[in-house]
N, CA, C and O atoms as a GROMACS GRO file, in nm:
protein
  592
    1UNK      N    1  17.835  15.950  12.403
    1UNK     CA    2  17.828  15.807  12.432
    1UNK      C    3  17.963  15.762  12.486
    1UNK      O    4  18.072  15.806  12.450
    2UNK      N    5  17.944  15.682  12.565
    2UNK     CA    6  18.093  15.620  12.656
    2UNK      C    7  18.191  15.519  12.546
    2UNK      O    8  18.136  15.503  12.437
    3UNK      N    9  18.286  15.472  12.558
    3UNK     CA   10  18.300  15.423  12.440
    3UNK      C   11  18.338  15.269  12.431
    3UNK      O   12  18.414  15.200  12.363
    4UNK      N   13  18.243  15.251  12.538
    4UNK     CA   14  18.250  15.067  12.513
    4UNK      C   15  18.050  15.095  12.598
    4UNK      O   16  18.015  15.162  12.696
    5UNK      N   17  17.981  15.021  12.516
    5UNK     CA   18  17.833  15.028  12.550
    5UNK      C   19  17.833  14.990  12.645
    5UNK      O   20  17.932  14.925  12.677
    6UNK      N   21  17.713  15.011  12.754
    6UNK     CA   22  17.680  14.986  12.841
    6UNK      C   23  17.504  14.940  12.837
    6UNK      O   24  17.409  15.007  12.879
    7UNK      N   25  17.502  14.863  12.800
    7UNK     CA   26  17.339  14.770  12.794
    7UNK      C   27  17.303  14.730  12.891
    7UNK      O   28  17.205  14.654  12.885
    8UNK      N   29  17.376  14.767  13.055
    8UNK     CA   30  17.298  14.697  13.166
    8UNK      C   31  17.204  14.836  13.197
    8UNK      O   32  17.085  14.841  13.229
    9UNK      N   33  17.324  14.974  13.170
    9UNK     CA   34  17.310  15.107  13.184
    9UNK      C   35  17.137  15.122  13.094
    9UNK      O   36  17.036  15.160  13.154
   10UNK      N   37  17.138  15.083  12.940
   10UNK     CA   38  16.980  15.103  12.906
   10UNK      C   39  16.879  14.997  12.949
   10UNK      O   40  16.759  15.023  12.948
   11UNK      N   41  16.918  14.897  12.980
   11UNK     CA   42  16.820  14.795  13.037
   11UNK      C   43  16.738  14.836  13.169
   11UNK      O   44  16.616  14.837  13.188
   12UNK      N   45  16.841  14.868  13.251
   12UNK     CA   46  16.741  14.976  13.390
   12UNK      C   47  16.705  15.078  13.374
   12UNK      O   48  16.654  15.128  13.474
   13UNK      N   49  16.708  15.166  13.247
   13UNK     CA   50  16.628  15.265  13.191
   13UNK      C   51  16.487  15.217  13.171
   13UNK      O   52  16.389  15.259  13.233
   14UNK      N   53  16.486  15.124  13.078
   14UNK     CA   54  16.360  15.031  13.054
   14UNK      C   55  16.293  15.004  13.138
   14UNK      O   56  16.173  15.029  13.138
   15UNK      N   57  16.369  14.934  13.254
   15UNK     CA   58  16.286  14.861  13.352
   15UNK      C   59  16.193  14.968  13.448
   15UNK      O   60  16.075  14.993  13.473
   16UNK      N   61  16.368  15.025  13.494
   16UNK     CA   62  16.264  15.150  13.560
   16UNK      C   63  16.161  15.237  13.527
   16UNK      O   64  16.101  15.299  13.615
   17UNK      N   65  16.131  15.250  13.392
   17UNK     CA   66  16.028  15.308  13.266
   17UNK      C   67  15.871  15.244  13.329
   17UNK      O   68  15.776  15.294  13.389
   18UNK      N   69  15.914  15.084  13.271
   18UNK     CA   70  15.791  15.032  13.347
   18UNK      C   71  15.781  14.971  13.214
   18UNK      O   72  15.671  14.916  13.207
   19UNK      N   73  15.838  14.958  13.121
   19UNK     CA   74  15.845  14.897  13.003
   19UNK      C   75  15.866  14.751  12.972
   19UNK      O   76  15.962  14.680  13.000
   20UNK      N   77  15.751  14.721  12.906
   20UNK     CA   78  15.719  14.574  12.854
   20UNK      C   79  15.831  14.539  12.757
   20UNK      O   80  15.801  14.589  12.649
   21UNK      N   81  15.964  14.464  12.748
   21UNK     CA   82  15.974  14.430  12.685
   21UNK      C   83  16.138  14.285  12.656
   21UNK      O   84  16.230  14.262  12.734
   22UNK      N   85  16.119  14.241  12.563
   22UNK     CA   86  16.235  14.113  12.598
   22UNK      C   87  16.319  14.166  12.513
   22UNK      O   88  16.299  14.238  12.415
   23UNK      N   89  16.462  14.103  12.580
   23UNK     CA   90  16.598  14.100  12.509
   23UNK      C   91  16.622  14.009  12.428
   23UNK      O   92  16.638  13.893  12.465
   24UNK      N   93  16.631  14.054  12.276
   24UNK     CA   94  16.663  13.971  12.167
   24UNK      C   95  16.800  13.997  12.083
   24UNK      O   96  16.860  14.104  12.098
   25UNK      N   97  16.836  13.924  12.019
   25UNK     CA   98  16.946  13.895  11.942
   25UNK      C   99  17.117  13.875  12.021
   25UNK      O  100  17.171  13.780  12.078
   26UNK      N  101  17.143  13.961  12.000
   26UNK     CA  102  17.347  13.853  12.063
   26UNK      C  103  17.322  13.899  12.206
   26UNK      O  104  17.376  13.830  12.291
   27UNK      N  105  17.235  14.024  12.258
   27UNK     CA  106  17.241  14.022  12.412
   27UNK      C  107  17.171  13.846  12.416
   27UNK      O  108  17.212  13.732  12.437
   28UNK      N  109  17.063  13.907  12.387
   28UNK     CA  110  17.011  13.729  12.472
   28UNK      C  111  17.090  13.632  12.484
   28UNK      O  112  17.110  13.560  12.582
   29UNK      N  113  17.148  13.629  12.354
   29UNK     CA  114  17.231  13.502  12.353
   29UNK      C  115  17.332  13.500  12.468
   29UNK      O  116  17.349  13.400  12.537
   30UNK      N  117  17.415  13.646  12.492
   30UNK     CA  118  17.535  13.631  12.589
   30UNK      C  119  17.451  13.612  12.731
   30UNK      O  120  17.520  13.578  12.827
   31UNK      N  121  17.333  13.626  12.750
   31UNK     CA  122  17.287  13.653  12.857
   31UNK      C  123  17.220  13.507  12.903
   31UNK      O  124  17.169  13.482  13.012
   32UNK      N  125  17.240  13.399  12.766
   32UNK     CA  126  17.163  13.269  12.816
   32UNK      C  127  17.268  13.213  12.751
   32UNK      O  128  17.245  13.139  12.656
   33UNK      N  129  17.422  13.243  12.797
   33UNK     CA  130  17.554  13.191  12.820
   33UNK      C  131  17.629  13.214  12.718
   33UNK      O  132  17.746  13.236  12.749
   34UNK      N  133  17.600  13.217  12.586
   34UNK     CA  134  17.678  13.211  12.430
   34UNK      C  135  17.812  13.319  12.460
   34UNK      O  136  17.836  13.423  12.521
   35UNK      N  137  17.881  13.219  12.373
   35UNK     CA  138  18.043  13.303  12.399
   35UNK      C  139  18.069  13.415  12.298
   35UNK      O  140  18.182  13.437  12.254
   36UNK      N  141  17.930  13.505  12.254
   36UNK     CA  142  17.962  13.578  12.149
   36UNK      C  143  17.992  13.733  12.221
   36UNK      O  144  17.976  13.760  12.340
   37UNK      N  145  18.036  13.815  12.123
   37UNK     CA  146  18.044  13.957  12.122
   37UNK      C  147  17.907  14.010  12.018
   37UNK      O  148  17.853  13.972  11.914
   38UNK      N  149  17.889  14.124  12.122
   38UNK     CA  150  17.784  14.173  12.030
   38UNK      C  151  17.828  14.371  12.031
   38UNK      O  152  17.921  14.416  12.098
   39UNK      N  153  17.755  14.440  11.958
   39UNK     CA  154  17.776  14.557  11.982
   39UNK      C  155  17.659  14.641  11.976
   39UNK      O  156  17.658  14.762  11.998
   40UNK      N  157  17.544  14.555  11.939
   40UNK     CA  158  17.401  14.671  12.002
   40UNK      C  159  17.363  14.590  12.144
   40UNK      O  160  17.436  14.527  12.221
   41UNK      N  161  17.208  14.621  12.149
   41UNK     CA  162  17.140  14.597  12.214
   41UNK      C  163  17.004  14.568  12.166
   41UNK      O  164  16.955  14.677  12.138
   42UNK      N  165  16.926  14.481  12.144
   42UNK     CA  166  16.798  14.476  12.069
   42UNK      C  167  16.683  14.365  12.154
   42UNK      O  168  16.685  14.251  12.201
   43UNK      N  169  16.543  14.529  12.135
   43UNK     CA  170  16.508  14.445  12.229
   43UNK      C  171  16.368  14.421  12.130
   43UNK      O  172  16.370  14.450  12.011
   44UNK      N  173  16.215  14.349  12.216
   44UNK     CA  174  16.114  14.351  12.087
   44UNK      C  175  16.020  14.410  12.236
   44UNK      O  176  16.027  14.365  12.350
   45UNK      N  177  15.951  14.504  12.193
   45UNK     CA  178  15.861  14.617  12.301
   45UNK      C  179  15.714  14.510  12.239
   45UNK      O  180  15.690  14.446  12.137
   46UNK      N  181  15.647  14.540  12.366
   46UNK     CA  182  15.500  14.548  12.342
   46UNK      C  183  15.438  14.658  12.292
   46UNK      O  184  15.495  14.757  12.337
   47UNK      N  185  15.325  14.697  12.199
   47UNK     CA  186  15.300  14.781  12.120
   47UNK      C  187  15.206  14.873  12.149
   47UNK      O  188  15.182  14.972  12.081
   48UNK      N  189  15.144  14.837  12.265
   48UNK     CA  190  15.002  14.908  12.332
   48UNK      C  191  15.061  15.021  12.325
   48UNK      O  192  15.178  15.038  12.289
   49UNK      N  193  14.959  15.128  12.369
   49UNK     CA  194  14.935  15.303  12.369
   49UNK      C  195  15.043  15.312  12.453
   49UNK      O  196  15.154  15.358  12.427
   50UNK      N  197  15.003  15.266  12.554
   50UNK     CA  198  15.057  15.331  12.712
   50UNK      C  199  15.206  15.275  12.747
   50UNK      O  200  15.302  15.322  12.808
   51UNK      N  201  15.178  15.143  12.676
   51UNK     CA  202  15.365  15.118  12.672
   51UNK      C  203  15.451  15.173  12.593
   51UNK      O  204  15.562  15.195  12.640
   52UNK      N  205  15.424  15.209  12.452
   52UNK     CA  206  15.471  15.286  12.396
   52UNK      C  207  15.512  15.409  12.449
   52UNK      O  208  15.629  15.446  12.436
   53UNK      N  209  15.411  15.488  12.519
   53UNK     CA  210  15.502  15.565  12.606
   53UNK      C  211  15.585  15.584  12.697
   53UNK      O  212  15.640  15.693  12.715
   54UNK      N  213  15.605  15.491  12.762
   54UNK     CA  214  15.672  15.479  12.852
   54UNK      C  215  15.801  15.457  12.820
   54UNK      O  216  15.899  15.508  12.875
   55UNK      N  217  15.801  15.350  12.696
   55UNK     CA  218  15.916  15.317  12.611
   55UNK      C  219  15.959  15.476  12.553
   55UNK      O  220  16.078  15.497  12.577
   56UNK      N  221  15.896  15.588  12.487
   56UNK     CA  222  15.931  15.670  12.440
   56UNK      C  223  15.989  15.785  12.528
   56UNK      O  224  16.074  15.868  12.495
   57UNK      N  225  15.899  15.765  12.699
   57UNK     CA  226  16.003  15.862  12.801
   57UNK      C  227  16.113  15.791  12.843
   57UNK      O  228  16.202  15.869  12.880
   58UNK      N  229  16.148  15.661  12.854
   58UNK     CA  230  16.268  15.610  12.842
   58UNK      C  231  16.398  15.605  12.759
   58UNK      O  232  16.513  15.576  12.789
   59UNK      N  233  16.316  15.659  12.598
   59UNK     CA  234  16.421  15.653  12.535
   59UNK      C  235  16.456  15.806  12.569
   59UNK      O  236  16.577  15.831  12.568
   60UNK      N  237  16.381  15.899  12.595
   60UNK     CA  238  16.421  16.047  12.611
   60UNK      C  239  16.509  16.039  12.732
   60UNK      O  240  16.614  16.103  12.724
   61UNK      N  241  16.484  15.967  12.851
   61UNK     CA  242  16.612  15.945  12.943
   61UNK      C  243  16.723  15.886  12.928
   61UNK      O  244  16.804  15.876  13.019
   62UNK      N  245  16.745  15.831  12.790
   62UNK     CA  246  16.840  15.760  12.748
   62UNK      C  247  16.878  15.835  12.634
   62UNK      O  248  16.948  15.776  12.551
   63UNK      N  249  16.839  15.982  12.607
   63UNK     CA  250  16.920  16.061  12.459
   63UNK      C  251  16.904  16.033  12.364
   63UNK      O  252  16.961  16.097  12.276
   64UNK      N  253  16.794  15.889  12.320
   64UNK     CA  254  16.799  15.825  12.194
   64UNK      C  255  16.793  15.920  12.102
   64UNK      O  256  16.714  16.014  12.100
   65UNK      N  257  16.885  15.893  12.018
   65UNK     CA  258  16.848  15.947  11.870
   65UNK      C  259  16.863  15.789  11.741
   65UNK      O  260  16.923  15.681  11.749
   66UNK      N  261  16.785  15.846  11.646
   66UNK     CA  262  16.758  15.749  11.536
   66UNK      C  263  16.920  15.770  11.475
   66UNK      O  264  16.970  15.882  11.458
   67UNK      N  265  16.993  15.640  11.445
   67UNK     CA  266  17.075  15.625  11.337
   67UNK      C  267  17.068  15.687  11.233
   67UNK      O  268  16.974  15.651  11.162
   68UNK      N  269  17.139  15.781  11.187
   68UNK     CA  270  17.095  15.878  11.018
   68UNK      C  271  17.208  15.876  11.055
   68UNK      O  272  17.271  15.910  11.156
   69UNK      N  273  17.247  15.786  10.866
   69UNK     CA  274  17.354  15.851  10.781
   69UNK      C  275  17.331  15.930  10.696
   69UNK      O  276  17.358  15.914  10.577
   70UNK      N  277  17.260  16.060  10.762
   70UNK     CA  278  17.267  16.166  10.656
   70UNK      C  279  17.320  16.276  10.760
   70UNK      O  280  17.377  16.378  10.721
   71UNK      N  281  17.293  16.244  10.912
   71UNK     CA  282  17.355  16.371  10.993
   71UNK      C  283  17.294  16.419  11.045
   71UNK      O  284  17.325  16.514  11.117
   72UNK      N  285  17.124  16.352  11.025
   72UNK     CA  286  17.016  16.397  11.119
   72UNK      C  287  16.943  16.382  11.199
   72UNK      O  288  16.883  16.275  11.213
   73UNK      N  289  16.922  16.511  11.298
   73UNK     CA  290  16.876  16.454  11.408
   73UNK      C  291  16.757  16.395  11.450
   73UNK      O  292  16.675  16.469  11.504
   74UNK      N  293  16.730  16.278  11.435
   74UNK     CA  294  16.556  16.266  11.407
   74UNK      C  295  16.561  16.150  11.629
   74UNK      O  296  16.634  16.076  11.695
   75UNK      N  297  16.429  16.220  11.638
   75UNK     CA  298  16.398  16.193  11.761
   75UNK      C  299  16.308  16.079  11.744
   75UNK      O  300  16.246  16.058  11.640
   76UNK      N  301  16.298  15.968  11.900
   76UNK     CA  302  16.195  15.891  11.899
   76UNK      C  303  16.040  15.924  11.876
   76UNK      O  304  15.976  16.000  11.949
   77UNK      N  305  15.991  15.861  11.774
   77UNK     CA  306  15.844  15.928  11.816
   77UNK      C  307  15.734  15.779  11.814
   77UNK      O  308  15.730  15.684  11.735
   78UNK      N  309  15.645  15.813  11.945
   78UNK     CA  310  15.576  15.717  11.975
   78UNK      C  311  15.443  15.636  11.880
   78UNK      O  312  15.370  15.540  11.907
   79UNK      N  313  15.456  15.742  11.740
   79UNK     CA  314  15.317  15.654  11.669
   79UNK      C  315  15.390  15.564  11.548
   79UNK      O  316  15.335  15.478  11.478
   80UNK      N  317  15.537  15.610  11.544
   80UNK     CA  318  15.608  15.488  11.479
   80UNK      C  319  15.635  15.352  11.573
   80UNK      O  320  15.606  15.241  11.527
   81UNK      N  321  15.673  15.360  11.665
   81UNK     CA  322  15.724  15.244  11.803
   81UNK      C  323  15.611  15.186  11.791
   81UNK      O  324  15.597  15.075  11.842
   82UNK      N  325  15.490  15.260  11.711
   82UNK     CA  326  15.369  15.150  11.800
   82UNK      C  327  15.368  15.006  11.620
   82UNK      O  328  15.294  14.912  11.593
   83UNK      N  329  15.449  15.048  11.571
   83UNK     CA  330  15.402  14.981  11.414
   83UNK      C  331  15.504  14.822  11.450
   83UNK      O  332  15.560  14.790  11.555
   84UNK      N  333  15.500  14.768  11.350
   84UNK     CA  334  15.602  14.639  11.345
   84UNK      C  335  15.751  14.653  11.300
   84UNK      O  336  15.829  14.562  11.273
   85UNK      N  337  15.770  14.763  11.298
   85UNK     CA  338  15.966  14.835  11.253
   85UNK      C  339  16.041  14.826  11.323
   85UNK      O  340  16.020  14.836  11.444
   86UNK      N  341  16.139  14.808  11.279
   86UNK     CA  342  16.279  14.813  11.344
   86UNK      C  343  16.297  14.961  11.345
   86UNK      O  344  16.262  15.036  11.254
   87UNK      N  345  16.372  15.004  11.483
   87UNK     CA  346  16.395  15.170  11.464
   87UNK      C  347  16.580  15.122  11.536
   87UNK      O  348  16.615  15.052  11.631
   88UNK      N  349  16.635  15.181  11.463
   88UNK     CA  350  16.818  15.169  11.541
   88UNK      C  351  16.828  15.327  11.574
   88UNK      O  352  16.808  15.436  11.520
   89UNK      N  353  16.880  15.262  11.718
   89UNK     CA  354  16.895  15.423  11.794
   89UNK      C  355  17.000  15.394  11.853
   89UNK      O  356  17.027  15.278  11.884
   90UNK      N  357  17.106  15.530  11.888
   90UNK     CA  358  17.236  15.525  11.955
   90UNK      C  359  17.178  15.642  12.057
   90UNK      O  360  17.121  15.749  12.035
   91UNK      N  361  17.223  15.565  12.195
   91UNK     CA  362  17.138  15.640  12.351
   91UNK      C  363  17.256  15.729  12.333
   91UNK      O  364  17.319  15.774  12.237
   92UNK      N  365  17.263  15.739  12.484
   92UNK     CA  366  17.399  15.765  12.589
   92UNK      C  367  17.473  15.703  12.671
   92UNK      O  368  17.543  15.744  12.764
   93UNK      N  369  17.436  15.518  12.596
   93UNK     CA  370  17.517  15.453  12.647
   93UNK      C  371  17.532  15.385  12.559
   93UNK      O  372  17.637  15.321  12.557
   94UNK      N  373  17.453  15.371  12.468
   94UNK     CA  374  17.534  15.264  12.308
   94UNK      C  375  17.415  15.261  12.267
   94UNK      O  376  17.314  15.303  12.324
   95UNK      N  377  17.433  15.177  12.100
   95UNK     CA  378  17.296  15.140  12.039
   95UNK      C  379  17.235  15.080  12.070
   95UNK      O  380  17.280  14.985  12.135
   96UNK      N  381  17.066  15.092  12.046
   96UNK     CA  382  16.980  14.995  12.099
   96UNK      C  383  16.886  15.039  11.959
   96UNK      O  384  16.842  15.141  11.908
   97UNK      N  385  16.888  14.882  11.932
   97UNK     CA  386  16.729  14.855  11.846
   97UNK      C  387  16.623  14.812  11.871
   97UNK      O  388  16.616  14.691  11.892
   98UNK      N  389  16.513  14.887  11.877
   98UNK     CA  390  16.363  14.863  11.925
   98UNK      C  391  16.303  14.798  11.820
   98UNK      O  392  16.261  14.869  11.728
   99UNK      N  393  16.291  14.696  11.815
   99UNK     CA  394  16.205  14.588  11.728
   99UNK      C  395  16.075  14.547  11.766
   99UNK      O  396  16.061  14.473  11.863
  100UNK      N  397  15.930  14.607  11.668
  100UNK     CA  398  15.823  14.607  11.709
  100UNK      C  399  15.764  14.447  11.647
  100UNK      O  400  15.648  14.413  11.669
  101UNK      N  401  15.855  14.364  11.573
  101UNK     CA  402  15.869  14.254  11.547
  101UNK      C  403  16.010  14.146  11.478
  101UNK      O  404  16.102  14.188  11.408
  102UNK      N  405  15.996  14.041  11.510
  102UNK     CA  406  16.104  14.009  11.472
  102UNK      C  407  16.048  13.876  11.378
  102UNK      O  408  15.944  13.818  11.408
  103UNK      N  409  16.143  13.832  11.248
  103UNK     CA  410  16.053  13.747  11.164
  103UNK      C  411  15.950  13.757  11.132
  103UNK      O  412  15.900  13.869  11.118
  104UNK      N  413  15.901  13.670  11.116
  104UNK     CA  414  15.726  13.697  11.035
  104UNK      C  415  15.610  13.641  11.152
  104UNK      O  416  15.558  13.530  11.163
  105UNK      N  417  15.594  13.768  11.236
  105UNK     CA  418  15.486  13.760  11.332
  105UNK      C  419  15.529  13.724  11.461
  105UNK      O  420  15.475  13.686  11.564
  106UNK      N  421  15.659  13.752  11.420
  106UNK     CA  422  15.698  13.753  11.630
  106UNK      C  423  15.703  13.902  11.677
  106UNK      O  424  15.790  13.988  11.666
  107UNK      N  425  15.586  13.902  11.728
  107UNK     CA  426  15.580  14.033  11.813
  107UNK      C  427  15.598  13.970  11.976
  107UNK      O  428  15.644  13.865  12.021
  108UNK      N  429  15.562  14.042  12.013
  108UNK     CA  430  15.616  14.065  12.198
  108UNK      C  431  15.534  13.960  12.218
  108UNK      O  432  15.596  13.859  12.252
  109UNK      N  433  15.370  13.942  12.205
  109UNK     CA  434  15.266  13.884  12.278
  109UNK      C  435  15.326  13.776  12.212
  109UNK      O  436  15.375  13.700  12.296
  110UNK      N  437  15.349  13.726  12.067
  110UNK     CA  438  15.398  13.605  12.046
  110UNK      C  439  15.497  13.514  12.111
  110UNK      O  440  15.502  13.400  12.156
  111UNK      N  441  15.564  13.608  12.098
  111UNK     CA  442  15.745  13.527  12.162
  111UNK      C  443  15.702  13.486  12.348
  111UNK      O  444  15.753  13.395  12.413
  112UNK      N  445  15.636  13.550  12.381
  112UNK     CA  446  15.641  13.606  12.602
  112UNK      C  447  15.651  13.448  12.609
  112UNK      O  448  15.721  13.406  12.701
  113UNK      N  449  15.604  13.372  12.543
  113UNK     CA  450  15.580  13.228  12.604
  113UNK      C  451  15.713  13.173  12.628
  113UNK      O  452  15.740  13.097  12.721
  114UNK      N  453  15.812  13.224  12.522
  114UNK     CA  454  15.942  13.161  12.480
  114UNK      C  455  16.056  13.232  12.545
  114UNK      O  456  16.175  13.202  12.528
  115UNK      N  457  15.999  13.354  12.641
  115UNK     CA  458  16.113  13.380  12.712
  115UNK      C  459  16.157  13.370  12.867
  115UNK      O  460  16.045  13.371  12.916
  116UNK      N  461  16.219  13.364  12.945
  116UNK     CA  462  16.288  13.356  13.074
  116UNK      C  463  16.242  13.527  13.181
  116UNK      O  464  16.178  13.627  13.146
  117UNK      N  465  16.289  13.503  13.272
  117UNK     CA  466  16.329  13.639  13.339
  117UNK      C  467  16.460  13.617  13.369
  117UNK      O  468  16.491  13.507  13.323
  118UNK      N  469  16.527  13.656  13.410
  118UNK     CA  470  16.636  13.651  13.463
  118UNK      C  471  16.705  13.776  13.512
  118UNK      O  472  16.700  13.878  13.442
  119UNK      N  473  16.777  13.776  13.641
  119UNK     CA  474  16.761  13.898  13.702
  119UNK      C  475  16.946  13.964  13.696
  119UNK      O  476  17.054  13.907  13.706
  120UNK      N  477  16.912  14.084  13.680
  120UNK     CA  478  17.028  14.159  13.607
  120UNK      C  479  17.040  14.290  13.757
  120UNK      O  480  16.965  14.378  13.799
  121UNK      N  481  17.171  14.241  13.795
  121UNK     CA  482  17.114  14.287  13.961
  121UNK      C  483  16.993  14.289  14.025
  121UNK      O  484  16.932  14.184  14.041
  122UNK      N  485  16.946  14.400  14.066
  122UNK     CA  486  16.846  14.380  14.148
  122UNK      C  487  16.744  14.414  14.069
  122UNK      O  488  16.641  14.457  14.119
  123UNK      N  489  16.760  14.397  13.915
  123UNK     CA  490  16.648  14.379  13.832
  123UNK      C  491  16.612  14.278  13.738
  123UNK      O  492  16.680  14.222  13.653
  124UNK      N  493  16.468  14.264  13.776
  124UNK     CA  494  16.464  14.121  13.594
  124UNK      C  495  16.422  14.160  13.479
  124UNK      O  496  16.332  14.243  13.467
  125UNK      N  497  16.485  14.105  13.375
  125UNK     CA  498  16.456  14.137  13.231
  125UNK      C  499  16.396  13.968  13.208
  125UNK      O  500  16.409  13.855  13.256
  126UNK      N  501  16.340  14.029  13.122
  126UNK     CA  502  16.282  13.921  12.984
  126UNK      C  503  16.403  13.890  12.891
  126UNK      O  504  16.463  13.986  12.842
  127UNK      N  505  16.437  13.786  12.867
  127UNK     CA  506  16.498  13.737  12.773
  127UNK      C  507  16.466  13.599  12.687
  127UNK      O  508  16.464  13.489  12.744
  128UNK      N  509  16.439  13.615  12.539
  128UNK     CA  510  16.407  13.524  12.435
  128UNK      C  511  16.496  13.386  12.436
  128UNK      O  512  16.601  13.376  12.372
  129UNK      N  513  16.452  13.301  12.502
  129UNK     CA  514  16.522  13.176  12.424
  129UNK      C  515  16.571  13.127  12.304
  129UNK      O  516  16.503  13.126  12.201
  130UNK      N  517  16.693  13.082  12.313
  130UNK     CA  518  16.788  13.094  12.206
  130UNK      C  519  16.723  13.015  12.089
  130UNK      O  520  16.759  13.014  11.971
  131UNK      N  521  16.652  12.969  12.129
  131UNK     CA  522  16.572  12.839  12.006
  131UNK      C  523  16.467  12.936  11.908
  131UNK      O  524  16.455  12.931  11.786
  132UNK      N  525  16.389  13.034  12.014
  132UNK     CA  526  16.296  13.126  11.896
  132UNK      C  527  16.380  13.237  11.797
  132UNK      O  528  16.313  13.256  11.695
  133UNK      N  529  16.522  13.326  11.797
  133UNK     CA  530  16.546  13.330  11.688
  133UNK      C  531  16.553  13.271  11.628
  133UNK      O  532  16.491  13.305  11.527
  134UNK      N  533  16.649  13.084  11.609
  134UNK     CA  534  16.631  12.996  11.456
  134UNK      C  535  16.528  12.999  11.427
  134UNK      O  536  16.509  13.010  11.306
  135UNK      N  537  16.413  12.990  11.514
  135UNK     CA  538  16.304  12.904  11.391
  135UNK      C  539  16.240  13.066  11.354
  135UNK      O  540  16.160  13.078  11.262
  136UNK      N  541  16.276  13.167  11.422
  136UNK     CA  542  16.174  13.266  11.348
  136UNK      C  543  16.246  13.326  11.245
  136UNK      O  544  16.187  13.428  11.209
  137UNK      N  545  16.363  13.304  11.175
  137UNK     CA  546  16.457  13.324  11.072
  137UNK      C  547  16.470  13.231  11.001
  137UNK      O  548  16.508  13.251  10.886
  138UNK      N  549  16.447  13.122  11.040
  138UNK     CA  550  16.437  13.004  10.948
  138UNK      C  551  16.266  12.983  10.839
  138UNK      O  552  16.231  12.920  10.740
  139UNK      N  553  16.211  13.069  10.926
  139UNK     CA  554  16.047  13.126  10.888
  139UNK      C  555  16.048  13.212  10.760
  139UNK      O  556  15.987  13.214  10.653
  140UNK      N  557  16.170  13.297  10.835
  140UNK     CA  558  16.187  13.413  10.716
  140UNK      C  559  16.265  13.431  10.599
  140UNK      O  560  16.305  13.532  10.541
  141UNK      N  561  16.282  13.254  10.571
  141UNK     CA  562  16.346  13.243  10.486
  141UNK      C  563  16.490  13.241  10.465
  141UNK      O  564  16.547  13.234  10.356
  142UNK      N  565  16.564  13.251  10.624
  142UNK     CA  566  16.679  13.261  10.644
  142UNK      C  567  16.770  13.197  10.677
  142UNK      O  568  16.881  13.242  10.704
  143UNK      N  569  16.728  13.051  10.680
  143UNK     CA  570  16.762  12.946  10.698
  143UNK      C  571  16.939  12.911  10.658
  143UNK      O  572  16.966  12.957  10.547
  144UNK      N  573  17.057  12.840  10.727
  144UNK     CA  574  17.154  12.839  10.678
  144UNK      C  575  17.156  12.674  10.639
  144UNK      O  576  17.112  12.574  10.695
  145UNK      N  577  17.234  12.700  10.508
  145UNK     CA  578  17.261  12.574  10.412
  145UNK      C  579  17.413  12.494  10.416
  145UNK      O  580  17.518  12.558  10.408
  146UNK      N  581  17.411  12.376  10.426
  146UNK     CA  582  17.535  12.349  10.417
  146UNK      C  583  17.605  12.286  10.252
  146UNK      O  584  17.540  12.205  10.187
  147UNK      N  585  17.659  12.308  10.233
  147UNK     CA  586  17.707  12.296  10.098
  147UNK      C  587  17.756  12.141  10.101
  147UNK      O  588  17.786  12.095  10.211
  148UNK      N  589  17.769  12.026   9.941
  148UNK     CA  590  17.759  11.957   9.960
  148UNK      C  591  17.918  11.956   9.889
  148UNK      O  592  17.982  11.851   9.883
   0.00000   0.00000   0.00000
């Protein structure tokens, strides 16, 4: 892996894949202006058969391997991607988390309404509007409190 990520580098992996899917968490945000730093990449896939694969020969062009802190090498496999899990994978260009949902019932078909395209050179991605993480964490009980 290079040693500052490159998420434009797995995003045209995706695209070129043919893969359904939107950019969620601090990418989106930097990508619909927010002045944050982030250090994955997380996106939420559509779950069908056939996208799933495509997502799964993409991650094989991208080296994914699953995060293990035990040292092991565990590979993408396509009949988990198809469930509602989070899987954290480090490519060959940085981490990326494939989120088959986010909160309680935001899957892909849910959120599509709530996201943008926006074009990342001469490609467009999907990206989640900054308003559907609060309320789908605020769903999940994650709501932040201000102290009195």
């Amino acid at each position: 892996m290079a040693s500052a990520p490159r998420f434009d580098a797995v995003l045209e992996a995706l695209v070129v894949a043919g893969v359904d899917f939107m950019v969620v968490g601090g990418v989106a945000s930097v990508l619909e202006g927010a002045p944050i730093t982030t250090f994955d990449l997380d996106i939420v896939h559509e779950r069908s058969d056939a996208n799933v694969e495509r997502l799964a020969a993409a991650l094989r062009t991208l080296d994914a391997k699953h995060r293990d802190l035990g040292g092991r090498t565990l590979l993408p496999d396509p009949a988990t991607l198809r469930g509602p899990d989070h899987h954290l994978f480090l490519t060959s260009h940085g981490p990326l988390d494939v989120l088959g949902m986010i909160g309680t019932g935001g899957d892909y078909l849910t959120l599509l309404a709530e996201t943008e395209s926006i074009s990342l050179g001469t490609k467009r991605v999907r990206v989640l509007g900054l308003a559907a993480p609060i309320r789908t964490k605020e769903a999940a009980g994650r709501r932040r409190t201000s102290r009195s």
